[in-house]
C-alpha positions as CSV (number, residue, x, y, z in Angstrom):
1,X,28.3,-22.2,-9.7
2,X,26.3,-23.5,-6.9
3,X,28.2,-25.2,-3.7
4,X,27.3,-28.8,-4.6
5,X,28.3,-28.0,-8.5
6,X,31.7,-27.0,-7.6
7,X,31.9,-30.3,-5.4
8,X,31.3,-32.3,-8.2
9,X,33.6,-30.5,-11.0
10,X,36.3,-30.2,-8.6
11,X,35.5,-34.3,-7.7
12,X,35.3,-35.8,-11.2
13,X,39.0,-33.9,-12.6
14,X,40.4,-35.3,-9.1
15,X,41.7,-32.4,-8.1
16,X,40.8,-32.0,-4.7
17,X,38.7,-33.0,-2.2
18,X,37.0,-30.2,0.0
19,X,35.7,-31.8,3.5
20,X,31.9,-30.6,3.9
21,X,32.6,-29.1,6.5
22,X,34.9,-26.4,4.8
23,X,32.2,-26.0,2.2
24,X,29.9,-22.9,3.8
25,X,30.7,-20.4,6.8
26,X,29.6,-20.8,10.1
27,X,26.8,-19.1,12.1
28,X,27.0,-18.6,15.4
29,X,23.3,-17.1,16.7
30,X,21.6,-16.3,19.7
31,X,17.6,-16.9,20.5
32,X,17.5,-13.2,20.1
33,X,18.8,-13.2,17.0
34,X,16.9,-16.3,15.6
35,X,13.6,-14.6,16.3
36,X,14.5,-11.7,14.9
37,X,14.7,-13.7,11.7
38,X,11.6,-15.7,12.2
39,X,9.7,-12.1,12.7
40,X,11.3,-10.9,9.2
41,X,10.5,-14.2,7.7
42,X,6.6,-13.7,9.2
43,X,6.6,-10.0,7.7
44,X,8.5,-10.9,4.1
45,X,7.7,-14.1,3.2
46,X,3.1,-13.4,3.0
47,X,1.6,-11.9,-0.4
48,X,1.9,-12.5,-4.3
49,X,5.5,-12.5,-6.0
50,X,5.7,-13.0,-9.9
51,X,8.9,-13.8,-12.2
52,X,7.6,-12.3,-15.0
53,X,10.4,-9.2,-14.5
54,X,13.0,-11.5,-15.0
55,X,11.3,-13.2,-17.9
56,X,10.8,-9.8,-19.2
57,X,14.6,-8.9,-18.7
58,X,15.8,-12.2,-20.5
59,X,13.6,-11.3,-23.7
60,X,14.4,-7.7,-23.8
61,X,18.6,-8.3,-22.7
62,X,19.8,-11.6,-23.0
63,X,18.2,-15.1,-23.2
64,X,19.7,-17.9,-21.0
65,X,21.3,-20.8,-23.1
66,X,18.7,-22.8,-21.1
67,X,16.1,-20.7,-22.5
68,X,13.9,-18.5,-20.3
69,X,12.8,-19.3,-16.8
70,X,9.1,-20.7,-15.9
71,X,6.4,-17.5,-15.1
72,X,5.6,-18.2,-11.8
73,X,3.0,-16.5,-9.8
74,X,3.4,-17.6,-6.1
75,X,1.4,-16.9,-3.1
76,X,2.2,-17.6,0.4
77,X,0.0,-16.2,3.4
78,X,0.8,-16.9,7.3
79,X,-2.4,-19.3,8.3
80,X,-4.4,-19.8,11.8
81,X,-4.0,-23.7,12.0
82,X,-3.3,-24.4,15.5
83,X,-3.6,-27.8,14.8
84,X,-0.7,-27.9,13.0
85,X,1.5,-25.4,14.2
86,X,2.4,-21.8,15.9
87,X,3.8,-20.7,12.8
88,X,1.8,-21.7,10.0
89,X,2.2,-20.8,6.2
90,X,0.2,-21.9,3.1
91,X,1.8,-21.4,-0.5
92,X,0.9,-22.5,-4.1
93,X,2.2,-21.7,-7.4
94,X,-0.1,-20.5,-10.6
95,X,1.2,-20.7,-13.5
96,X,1.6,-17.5,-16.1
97,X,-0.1,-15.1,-14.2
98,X,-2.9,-14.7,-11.3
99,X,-5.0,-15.7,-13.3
100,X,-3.5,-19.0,-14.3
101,X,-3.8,-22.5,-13.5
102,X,-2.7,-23.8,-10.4
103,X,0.4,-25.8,-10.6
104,X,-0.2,-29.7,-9.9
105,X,1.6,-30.3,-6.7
106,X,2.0,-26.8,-5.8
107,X,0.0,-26.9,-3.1
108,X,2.5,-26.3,0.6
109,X,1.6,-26.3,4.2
110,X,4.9,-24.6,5.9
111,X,6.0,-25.0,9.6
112,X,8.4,-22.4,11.1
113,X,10.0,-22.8,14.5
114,X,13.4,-21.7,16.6
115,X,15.7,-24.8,16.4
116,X,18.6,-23.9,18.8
117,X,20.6,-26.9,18.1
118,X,20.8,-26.2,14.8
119,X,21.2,-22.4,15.8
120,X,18.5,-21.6,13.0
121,X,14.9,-20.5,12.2
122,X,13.6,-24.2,10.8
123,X,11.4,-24.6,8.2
124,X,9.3,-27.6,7.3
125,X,7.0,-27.9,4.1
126,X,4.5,-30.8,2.9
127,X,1.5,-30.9,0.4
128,X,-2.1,-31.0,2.6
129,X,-4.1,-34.1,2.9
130,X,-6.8,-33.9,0.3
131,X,-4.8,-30.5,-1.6
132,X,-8.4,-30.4,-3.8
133,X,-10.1,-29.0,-1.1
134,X,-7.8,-26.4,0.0
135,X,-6.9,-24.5,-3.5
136,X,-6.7,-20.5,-2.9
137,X,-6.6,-21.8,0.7
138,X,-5.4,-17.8,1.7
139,X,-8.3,-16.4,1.0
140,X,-10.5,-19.2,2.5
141,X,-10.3,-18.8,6.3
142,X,-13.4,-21.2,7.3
143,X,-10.8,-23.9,5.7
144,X,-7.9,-23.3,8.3
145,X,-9.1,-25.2,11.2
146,X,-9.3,-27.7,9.1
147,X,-6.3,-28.3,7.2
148,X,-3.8,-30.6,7.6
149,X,-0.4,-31.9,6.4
150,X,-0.1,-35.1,4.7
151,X,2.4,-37.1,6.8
152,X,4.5,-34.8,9.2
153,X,6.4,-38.2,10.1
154,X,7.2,-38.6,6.3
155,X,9.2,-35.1,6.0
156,X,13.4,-36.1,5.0
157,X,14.9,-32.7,4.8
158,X,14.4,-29.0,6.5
159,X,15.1,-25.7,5.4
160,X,17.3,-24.1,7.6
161,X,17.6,-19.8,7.7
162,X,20.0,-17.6,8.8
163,X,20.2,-13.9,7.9
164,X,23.0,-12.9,5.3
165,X,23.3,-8.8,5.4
166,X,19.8,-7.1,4.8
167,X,18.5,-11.0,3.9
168,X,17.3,-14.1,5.0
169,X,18.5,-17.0,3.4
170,X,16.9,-20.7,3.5
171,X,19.1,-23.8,2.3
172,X,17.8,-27.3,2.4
173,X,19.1,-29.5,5.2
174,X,19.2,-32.9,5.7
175,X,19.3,-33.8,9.7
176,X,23.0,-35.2,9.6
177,X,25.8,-36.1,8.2
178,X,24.7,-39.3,6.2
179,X,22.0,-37.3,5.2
180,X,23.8,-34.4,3.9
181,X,26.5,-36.7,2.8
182,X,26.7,-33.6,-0.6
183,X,27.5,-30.8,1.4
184,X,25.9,-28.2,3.6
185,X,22.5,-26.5,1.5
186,X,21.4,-30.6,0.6
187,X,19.3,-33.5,1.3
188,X,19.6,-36.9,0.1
189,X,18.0,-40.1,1.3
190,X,17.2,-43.5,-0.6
191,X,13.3,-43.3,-1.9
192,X,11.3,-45.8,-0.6
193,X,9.0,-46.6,-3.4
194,X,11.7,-46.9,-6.1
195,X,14.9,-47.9,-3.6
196,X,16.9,-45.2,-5.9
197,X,19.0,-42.1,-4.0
198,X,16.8,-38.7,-3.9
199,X,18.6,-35.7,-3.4
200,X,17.7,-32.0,-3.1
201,X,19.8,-29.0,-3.3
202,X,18.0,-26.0,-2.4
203,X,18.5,-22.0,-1.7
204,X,15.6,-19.5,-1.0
205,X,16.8,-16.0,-0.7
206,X,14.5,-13.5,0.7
207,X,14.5,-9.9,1.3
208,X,11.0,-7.1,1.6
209,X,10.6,-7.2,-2.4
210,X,12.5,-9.9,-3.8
211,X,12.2,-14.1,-3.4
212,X,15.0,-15.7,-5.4
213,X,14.3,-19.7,-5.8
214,X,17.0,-22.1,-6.1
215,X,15.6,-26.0,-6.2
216,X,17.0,-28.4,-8.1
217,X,15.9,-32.2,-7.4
218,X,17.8,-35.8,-8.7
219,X,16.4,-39.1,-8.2
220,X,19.7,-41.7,-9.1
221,X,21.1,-38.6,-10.5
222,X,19.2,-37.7,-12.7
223,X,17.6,-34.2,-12.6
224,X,13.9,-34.0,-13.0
225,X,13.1,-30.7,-10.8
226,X,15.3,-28.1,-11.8
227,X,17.6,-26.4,-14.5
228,X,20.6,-27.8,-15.9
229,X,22.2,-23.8,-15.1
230,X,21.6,-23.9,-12.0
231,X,19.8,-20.5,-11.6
232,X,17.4,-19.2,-9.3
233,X,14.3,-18.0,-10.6
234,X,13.7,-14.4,-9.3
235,X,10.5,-13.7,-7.9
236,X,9.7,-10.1,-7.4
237,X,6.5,-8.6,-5.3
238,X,3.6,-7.8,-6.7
239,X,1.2,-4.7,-5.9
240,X,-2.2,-4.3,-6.6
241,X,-4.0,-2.0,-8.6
242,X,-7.4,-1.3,-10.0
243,X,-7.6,0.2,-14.0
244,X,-10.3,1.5,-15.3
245,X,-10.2,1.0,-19.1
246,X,-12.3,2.6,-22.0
247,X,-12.2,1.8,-25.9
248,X,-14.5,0.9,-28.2
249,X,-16.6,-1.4,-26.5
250,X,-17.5,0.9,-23.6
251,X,-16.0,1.0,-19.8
252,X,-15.2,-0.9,-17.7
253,X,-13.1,-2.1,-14.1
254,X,-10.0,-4.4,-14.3
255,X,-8.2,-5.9,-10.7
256,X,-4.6,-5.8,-11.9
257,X,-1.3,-6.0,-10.4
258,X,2.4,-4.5,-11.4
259,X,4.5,-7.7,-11.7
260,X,3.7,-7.8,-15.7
261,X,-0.8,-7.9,-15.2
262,X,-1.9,-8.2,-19.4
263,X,-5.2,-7.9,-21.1
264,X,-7.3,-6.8,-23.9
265,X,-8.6,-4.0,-25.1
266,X,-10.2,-3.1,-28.5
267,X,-8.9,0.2,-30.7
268,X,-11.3,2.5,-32.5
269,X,-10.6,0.5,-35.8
270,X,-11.6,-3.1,-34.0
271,X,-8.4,-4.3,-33.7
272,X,-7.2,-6.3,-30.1
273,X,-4.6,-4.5,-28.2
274,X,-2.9,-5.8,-25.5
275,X,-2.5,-3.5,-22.4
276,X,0.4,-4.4,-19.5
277,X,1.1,-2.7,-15.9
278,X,4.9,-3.8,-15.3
279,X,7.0,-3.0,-12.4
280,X,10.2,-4.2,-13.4
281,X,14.2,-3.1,-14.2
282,X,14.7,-0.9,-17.3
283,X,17.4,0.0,-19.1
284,X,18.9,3.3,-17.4
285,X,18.3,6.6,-18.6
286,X,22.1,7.6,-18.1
287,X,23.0,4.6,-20.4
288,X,24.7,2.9,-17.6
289,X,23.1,-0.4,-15.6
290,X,19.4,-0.7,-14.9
291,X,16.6,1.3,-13.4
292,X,13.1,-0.2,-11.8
293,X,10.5,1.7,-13.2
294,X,6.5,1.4,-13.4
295,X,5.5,1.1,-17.2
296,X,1.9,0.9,-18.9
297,X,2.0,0.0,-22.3
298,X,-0.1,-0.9,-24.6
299,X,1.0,-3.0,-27.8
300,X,-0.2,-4.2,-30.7
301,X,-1.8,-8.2,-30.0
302,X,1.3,-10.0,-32.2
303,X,3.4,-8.2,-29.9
304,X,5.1,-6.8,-33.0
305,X,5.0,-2.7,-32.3
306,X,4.4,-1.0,-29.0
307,X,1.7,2.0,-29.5
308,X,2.0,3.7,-26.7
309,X,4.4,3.9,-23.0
310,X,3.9,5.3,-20.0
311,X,6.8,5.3,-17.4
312,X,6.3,6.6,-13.6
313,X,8.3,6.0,-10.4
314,X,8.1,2.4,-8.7
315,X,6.4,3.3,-6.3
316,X,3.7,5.8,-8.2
317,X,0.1,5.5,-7.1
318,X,-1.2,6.6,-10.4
319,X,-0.3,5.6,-13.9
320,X,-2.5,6.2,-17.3
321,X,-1.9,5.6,-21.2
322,X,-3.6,6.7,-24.2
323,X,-3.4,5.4,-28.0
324,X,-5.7,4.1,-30.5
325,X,-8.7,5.4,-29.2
326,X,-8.0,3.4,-25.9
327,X,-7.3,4.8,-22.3
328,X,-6.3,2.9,-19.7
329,X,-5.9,4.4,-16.2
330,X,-4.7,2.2,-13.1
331,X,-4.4,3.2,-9.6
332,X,-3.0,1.2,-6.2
333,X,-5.7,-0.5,-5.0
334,X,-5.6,-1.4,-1.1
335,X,-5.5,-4.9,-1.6
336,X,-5.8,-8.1,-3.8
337,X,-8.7,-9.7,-4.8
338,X,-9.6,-12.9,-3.7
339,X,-7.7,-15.3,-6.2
340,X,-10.1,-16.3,-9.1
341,X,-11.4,-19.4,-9.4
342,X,-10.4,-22.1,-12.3
């Protein structure tokens, strides 16, 4: 249960008020300290993170009551945009794949900075003037000069990070009291065009190869951003790799990547396989817990029967599976593609 869920169930039975205050620890951080978060958000936060592992988990293990989380493939990259900022970062969110289409609304210019009054690493995010132009903005660099955030002026609530362990962790912040009138880790503020209360709860937990995303949004309590549980969707690094791939239609070069990368390929008999490169947690070969491993598999199109399965380490370079008069052979490629093009 998140903080501001246990507020409220502890609210409406009446039995007992917890000041705000007492709801989350305090941090007390030096500059030094702060910037040696902002470098770890710099290095860990750029590149390509997919949840399709923990979609894959929920349909091989267990299925939320909610039903399974969205397949999100999100990219952020660290921007020259002087204009805008020291610290720049551009992010957007394609849905079901790489290959998918871009999320309306996705679209996010980032602004990090040291805030020492608030003793954290801030973090400020808006959608670009004219988002149309800027799509795949990361791999466009004659477009960074020119970029720009919407409205700075209109921005209600910052994400705050402090380091937790071996991670860095975000909440949303509004910038006092009567704006964080839920708790510490929420934003609230009446919405000018509809004169109704917004508010935000938000968590962002990141470490080198996992991005866990807690957001849920209410406008006059109602949620309409958001899961009813409460969960964060788990976003896991992606790694790039280039399979060369030969059935019955000849040979030919695929740009793949490990976070759950499908496609076709056709058997000796004519029949459409499906082939996927999947980095994710397995059931463990001891019987006990879960183990990440790097599978290729290749499975009939339904879904219905797996043919064939490859397993190698995580962090293998090579990987190859044959079956049906199709081979398929992948190996880490130095880096991604630009992203295609809708």
């Amino acid at each position: 249960m998140t903080r501001i869920a246990a507020f409220l169930f502890a609210g409406s039975l009446g039995l007992l008020f917890v000041p705000p205050l007492a709801a989350a620890p305090a941090y007390d951080l030096d500059r030094t300290e702060l910037e040696a978060i902002l470098d770890d958000l710099v290095s860990w936060w750029p590149g390509e993170w997919s949840s399709y592992p923990q979609i894959h988990h929920e349909r091989s293990v267990r299925v939320p009551a909610e039903g399974e989380h969205d397949n999100w493939y999100r990219t952020f990259a660290r921007i020259e945009a002087p204009q805008i900022g020291a610290y720049v970062f551009y992010g957007q969110i394609n849905i079901g794949g790489r290959d998918g289409p871009l999320m309306s609304r996705s679209q996010i210019l980032y602004t990090a900075e040291i805030d020492m009054q608030r003793q954290r690493v801030l973090l400020r995010g808006q959608t670009p003037k004219n988002p149309e132009n800027f799509v795949n903005l990361q791999d466009r660099p004659a477009l960074w000069p020119k970029v720009e955030m919407r409205d700075p002026a209109a921005i209600k609530c910052d994400f705050i990070w402090h380091r937790n362990g071996t991670q860095i962790v975000g909440v949303l912040d509004g910038p006092n009291d009567e704006r964080r009138k839920y708790g510490p880790g929420t934003c609230n503020y009446v919405s000018e065009q509809t004169n109704t209360e917004f508010m935000a709860d938000a968590e962002w937990v990141l470490s080198p190869g996992e991005l866990w995303l807690y957001d849920i949004n209410l406008m006059a309590g109602q949620l309409f951003i958001g899961r009813q549980d409460r969960t964060h969707i788990r976003l896991y690094r992606a790694r790039p790799y280039r399979c060369e791939v030969v059935d019955a239609r000849g040979k030919s070069g695929v740009e793949a990547y490990d976070r759950g990368f499908t496609a076709q390929a056709t058997a000796a008999d004519a029949t459409q396989v499906d082939w996927m490169l999947l980095r994710a947690r397995f059931p463990a070969a001891d019987g006990f817990g879960l183990d990440e491993q790097l599978r290729l598999i290749l499975s009939q199109a339904d879904g219905a029967k797996v043919l064939a399965s490859e397993t190698a380490e995580p962090a293998a370079e090579r990987i190859m599976v044959k079956a049906a008069g199709i081979e398929v052979d992948c190996r880490r490629a130095l880096r991604f593609p630009p992203m295609p093009v809708e």
